[in-house]
C-alpha positions as CSV (number, residue, x, y, z in Angstrom):
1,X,-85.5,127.0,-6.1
2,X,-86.4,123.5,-5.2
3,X,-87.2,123.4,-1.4
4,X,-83.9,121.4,1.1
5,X,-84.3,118.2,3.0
6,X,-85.0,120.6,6.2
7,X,-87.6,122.5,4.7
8,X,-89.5,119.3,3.9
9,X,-89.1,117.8,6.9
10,X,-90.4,121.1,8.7
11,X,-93.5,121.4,6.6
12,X,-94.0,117.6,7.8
13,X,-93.6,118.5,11.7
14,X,-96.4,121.4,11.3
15,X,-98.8,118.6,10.2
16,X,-98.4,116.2,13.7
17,X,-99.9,116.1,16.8
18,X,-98.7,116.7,20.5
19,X,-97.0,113.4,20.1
20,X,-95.5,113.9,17.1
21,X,-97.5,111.6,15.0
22,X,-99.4,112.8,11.5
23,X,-103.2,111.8,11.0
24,X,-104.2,108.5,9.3
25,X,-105.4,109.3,5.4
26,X,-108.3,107.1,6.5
27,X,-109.7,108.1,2.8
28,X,-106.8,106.8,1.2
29,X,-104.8,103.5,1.3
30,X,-106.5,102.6,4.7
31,X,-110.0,103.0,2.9
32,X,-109.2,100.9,0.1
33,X,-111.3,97.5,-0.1
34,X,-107.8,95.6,-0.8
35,X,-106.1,97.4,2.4
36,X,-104.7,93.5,4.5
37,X,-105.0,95.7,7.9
38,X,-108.3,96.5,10.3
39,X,-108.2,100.3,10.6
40,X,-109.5,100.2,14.7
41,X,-106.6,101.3,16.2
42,X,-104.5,102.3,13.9
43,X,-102.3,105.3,13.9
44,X,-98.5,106.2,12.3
45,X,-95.4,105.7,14.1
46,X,-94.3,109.5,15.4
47,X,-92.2,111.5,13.4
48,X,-88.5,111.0,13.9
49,X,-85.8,113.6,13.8
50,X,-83.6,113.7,10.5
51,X,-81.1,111.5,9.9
52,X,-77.3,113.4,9.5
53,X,-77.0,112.0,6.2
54,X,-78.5,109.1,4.3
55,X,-77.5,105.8,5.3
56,X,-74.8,103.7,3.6
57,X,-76.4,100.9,1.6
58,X,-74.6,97.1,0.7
59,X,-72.3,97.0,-2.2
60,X,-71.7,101.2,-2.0
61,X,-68.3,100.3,-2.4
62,X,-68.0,98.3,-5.7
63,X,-65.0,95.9,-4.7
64,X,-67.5,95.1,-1.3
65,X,-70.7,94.5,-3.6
66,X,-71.4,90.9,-3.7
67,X,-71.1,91.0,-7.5
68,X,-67.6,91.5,-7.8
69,X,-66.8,87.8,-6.6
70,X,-68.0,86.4,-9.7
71,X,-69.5,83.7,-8.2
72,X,-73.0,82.5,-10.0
73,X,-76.2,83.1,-7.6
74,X,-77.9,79.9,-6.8
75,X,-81.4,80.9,-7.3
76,X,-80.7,82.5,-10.4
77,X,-83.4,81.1,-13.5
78,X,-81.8,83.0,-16.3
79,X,-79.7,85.0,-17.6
80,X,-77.9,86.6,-21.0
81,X,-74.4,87.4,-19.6
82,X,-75.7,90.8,-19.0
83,X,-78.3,90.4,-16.7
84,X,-79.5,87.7,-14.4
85,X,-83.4,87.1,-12.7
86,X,-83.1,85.2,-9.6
87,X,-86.3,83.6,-8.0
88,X,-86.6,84.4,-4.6
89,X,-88.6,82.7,-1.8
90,X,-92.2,83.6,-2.0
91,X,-95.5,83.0,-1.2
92,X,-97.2,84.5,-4.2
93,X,-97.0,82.4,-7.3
94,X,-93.8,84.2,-8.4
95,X,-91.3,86.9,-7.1
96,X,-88.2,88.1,-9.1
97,X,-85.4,90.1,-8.7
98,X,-83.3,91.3,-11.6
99,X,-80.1,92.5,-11.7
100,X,-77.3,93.6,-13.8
101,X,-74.1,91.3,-13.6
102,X,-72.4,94.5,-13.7
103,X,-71.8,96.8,-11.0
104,X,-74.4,100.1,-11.4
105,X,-76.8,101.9,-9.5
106,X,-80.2,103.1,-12.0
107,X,-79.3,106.6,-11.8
108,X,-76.0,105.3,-13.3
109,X,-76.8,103.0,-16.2
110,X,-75.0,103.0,-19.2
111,X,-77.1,103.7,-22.1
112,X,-77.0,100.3,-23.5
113,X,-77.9,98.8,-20.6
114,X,-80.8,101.2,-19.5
115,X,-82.0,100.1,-23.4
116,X,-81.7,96.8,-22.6
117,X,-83.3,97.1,-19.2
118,X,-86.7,98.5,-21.1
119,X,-86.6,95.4,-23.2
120,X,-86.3,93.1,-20.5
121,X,-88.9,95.0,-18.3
122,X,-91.9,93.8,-20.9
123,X,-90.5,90.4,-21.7
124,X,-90.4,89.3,-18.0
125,X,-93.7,91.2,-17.0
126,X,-95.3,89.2,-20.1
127,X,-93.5,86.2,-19.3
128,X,-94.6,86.3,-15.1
129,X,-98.6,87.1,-16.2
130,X,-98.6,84.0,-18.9
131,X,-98.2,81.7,-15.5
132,X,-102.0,80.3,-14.7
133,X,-102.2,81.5,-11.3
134,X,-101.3,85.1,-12.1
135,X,-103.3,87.5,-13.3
136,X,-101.1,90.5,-13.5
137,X,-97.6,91.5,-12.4
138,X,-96.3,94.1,-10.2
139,X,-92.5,96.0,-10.7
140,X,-91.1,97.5,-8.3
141,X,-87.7,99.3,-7.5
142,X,-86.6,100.7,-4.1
143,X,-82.9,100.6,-3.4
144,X,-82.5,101.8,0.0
145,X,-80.9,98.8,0.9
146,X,-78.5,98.0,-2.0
147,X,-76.4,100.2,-4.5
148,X,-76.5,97.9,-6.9
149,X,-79.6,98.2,-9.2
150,X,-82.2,95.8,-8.3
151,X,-85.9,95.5,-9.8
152,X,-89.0,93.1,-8.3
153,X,-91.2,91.5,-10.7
154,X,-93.9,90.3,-8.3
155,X,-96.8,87.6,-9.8
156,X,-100.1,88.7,-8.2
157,X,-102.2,85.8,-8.0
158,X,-105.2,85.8,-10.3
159,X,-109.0,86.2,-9.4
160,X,-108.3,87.1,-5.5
161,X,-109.1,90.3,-5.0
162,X,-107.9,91.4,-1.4
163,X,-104.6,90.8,-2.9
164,X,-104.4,93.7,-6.3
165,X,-102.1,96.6,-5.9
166,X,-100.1,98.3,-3.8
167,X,-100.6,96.2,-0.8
168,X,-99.6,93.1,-3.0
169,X,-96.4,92.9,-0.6
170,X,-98.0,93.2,2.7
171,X,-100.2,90.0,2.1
172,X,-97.4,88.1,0.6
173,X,-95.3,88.4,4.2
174,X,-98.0,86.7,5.2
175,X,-98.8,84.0,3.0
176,X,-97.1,80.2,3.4
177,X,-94.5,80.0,1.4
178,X,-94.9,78.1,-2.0
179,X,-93.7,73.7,-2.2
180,X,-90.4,74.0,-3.7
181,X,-91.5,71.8,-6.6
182,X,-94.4,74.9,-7.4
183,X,-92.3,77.3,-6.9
184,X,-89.6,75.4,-9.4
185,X,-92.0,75.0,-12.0
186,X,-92.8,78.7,-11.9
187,X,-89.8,80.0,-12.1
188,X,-88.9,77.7,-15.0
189,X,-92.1,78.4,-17.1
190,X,-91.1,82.2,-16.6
191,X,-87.5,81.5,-17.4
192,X,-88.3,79.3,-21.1
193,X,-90.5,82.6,-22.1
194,X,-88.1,85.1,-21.5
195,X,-85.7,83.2,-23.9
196,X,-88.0,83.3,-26.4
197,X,-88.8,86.9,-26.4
198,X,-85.7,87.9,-25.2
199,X,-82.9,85.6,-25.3
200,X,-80.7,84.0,-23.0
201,X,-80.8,80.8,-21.1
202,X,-82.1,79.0,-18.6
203,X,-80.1,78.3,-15.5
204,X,-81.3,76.5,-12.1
205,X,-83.2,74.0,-10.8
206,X,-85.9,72.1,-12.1
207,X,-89.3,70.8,-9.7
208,X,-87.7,67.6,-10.0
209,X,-84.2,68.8,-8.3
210,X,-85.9,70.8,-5.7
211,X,-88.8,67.5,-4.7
212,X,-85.5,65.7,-3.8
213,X,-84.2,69.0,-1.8
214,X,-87.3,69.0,0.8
């Protein structure tokens, strides 16, 4: 019998301190050459209670999702009618979200779709490390904030070192935010491959367009 929410959380509570706070894994992430923090200091935020129930996320409700107006996303740089990748603002050399155009969660994906999503999983990864100043990409898919499906493609720039894994997204918080005409030229380079192993078009801005916008 698979152990309850309570149970879990329980088990957690038995690990922490007087203050309610569980150790540092100092030999894990924190040890990591790549980690972006200095360890002096640190400690975890304590414990809190459980939550009644799990939050409600945007677009729960289908007719409230932002999706069901129709309306084309402006940073959007492709899409087949299916799905759509919007470029969003970044200070890696690329950062990608992509969606269905259709309203589903991924634990809900029609079969076609979740086929199609597999497909466009190694075309855009391939696509996002053939950019210059990438040397591998990075998916990710969270969706604690939104019901409706959404997966990262993140660009991890190539040859520096501090930035590889896991902590990719901490550093890019902190990074200045790529010229518009960059990040324009990205985003179109990526685009024109994933037509060409995928399908599709290309929709948005080119660098030229967004020189005039700054």
């Amino acid at each position: 019998m698979p152990e309850s929410a309570q149970e879990y959380y329980d088990r957690l509570l038995a690990a922490t301190d007087e203050d309610g706070r569980l150790p540092v894994a100092f030999t894990e992430m924190p040890g990591w050459d790549i980690f972006p923090y200095e360890t002096a200091g640190l400690r975890l935020k304590p414990l809190q209670p459980l939550m009644d129930a799990e939050p409600a996320r945007s677009g729960e409700d289908p007719a409230a999702c932002r999706c069901a107006s129709g309306r084309p996303r402006d940073n959007a740089i492709w899409t087949d009618g299916r799905w759509t990748l919007l470029a969003l603002d970044t200070g890696i050399p690329i950062t990608a979200l992509l969606v269905p155009d259709a309203h589903h969660d991924l634990a809900d994906l029609p079969r076609d779709l979740a086929a199609e999503l597999g497909q466009l999983l190694v075309a855009i990864a391939a696509s996002v490390e053939a950019l210059p100043s990438v040397g591998r990409c990075q998916v990710a898919r969270y969706g604690d904030g939104g019901a409706h499906v959404h997966l990262f493609f993140f660009g991890r720039p190539a040859r520096v070192g501090q930035f590889r894994g896991s902590t990719l997204v901490d550093w890019e918080e902190n990074l200045p935010r790529l010229p518009q005409n960059v990040a324009a030229d990205n985003a179109r380079f990526v685009a024109e491959r994933i037509v060409t192993a995928y399908g599709g078009v290309v929709v948005g801005a080119t660098s030229e367009d967004a020189a005039g916008d700054r």
